[in-house]
C-alpha positions as CSV (number, residue, x, y, z in Angstrom):
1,X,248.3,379.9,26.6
2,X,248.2,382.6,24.1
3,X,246.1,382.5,21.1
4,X,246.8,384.7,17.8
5,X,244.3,386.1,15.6
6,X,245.0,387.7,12.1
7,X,243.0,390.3,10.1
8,X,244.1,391.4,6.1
9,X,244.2,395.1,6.6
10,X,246.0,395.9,3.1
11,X,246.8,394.2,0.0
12,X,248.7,395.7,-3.0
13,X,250.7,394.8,-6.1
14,X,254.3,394.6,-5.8
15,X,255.4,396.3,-9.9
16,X,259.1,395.9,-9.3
17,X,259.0,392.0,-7.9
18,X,261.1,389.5,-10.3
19,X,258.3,387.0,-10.0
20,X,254.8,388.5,-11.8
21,X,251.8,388.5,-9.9
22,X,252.9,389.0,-6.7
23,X,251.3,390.6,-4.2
24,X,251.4,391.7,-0.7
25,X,249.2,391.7,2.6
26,X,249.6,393.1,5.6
27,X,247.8,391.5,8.2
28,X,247.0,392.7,11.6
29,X,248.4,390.2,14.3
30,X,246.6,389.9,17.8
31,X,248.7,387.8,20.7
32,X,245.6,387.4,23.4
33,X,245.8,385.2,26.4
34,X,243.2,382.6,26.4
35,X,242.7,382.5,30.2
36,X,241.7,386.1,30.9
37,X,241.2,387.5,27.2
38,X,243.2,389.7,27.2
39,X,245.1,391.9,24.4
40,X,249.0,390.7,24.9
41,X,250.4,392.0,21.5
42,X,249.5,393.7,18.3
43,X,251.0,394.2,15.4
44,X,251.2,394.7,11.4
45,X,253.4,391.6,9.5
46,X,254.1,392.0,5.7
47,X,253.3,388.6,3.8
48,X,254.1,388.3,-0.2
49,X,252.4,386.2,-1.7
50,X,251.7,384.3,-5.4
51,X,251.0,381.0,-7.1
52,X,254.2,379.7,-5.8
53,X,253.0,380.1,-1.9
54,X,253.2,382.8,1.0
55,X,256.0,384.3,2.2
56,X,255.7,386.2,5.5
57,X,258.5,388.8,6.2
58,X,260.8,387.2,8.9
59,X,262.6,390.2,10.3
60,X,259.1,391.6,11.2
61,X,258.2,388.2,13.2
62,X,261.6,388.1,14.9
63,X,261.0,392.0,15.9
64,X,257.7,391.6,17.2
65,X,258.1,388.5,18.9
66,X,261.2,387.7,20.8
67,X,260.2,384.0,22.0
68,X,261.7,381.3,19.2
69,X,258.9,378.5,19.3
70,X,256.0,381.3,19.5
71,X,257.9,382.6,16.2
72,X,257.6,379.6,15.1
73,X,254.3,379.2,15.2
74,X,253.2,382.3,14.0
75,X,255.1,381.5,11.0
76,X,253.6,378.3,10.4
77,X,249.8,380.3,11.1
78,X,249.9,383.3,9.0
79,X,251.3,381.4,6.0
80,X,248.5,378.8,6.4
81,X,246.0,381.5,7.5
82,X,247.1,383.7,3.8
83,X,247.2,380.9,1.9
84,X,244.1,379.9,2.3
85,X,242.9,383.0,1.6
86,X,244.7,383.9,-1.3
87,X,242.2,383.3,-4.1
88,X,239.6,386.0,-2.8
89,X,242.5,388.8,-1.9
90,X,242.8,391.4,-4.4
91,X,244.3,394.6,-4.8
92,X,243.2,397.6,-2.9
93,X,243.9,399.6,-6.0
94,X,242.1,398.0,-8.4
């Protein structure tokens, strides 16, 4: 069984986006197997976000994992896991 951890490591402003206010994270990815803990995977995954939701790059999940349902679910967990966070991330620039 493999269990996935996420970490914010960046966040900045995107100043060409059509929608205002948008922003994005990139957030460290772990894949660890729950058995032995041990690292499996790492791995940096771009997620824009705004008042309208999250909105996690998908070519960078389909590169860095190959397997369709654990896409899937890392999908499902980093736009859950950056939502919730979203009103405390701000701006590394500012």
């Amino acid at each position: 069984m493999t269990q996935i951890l996420f970490k914010v490591q960046e966040v900045k402003r995107l100043q060409d986006h059509h929608i205002p206010n948008t922003l994005e994270a990139n957030v460290e990815v772990e894949f660890i197997n729950r058995e032995s803990g041990e690292l499996l995977k790492t791995g940096l995954i771009p997620v824009r976000f705004n008042e309208h939701g999250s909105f996690p790059s998908i070519s960078h999940i389909q590169n860095f994992e190959e397997e369709k349902k654990l896409q899937t679910k890392l999908l499902f967990d980093i736009r859950r896991y950056v939502r919730k966070l979203r009103p405390y991330l701000q701006p590394d620039d500012e």
